[in-house]
N, C-alpha and C positions, 0 to 999 in steps of 0.2 A: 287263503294264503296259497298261493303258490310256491311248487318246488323249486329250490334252487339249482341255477343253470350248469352246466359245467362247462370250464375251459378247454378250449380247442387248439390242446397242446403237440406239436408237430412229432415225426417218428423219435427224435432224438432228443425229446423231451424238451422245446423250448417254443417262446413265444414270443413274435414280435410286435411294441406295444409301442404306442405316445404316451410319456408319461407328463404328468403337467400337474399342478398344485389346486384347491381350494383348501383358503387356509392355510394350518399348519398339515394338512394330509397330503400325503403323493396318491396319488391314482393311476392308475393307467388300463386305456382299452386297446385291442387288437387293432395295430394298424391296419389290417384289410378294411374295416370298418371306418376309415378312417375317408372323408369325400374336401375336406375345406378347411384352412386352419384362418379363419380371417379376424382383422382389428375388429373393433368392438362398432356395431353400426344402430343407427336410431332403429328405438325400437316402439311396436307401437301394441297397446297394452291389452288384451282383450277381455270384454266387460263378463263378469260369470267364468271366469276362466278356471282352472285349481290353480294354486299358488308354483305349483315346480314347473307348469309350464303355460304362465299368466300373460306372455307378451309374443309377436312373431315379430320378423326382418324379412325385409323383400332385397333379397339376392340375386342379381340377373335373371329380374323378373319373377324368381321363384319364393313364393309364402312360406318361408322356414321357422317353426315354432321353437322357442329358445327354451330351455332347462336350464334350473337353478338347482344344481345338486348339492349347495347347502340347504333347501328345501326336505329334500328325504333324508340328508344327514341330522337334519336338526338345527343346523350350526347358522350364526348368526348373517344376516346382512349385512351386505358391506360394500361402499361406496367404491366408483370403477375406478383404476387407476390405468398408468401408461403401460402395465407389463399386461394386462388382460384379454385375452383373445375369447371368440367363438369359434369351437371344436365343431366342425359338421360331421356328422356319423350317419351312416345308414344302415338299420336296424330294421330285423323284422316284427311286428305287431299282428297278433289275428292273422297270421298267414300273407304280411301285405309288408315291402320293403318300405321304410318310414325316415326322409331323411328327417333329421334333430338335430339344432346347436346346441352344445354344452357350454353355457357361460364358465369360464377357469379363472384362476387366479394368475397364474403362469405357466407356461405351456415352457416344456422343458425340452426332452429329444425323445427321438426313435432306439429304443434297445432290445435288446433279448433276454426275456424273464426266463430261469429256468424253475425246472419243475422239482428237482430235489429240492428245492430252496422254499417252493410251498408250502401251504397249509390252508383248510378250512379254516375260515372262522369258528373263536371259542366260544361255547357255547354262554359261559356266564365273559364279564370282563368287559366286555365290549358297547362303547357308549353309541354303537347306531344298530338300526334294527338286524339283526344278522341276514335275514334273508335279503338284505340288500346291497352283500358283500358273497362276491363267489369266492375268493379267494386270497389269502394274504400272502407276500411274497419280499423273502427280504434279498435286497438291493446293497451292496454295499455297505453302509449305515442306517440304511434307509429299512424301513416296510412299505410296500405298496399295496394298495388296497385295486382289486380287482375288481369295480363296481357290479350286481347282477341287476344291467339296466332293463334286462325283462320284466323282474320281478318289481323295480322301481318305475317305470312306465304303468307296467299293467296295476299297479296301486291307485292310478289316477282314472276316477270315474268317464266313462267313456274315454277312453284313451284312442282306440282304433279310429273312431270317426274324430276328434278333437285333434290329434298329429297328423293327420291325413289330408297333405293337402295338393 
């Protein structure tokens, strides 16, 4: 198991993120990471795959392997609808920048998480595996979950050479 990552909270303690839905959960990653917000495109499925990242899209040309983050959440499968987009992220793996689609439920806006507003995930409570959350952060109403998609990539047998394309 790997440590969990920490957030790259600017001098005045705040961070700018896409936040977007699967589910009933708000998520959100660091918009510098952020490369493509595109409608949902055929996808084609790969045989032997692991399950969170079972299918790619070819994108102007380029082989982009799609995530299912109800997959490491647990949470059920769920048929596409009109509000679902792919999140294109570029992330590092094994020392290697790795772009990745994140299938969403709905993809919301661009805001600024602050960090008094934080928190680690609790240690008991929590219905997904903690090391797969860096961070919880409430929002208005809301809590947003800070995905750690290090630790959720690097869970997926061969991941460096299987997102690598």
């Amino acid at each position: 198991m790997s440590e969990r990552s920490t957030t790259e909270w600017d001098a005045s303690g705040q961070l700018e993120v896409l936040t977007f839905d699967i589910g009933d959960e708000r998520l959100a990653i660091e918009a510098v990471s952020i490369r493509e917000i595109l409608d949902l495109l055929p996808e084609t499925r790969v045989p032997g795959a692991a399950a969170l990242v079972a299918s790619v899209v070819n994108f102007r040309g380029k082989i982009i392997p799609i995530a299912d983050l109800r997959v490491a959440f647990g949470m059920p499968i769920q048929e596409a609808t009109a509000d679902n987009r792919i999140v294109v992220i570029e992330t590092e793996l094994d020392g290697e920048a790795t772009q990745i689609g994140l299938r969403t439920d709905k993809v919301h806006e661009v805001t600024i998480l602050e960090r008094a507003r934080s928190s680690e995930p609790p240690v008991l409570g929590m219905r997904w595996r903690r090391q797969y959350v860096r961070e919880l952060v409430r929002l208005a109403e809301d809590v947003v979950v800070i995905p750690d998609l290090a630790n959720i990539f690097g869970a997926v047998p061969g991941a460096a050479s299987t997102l690598q394309h």
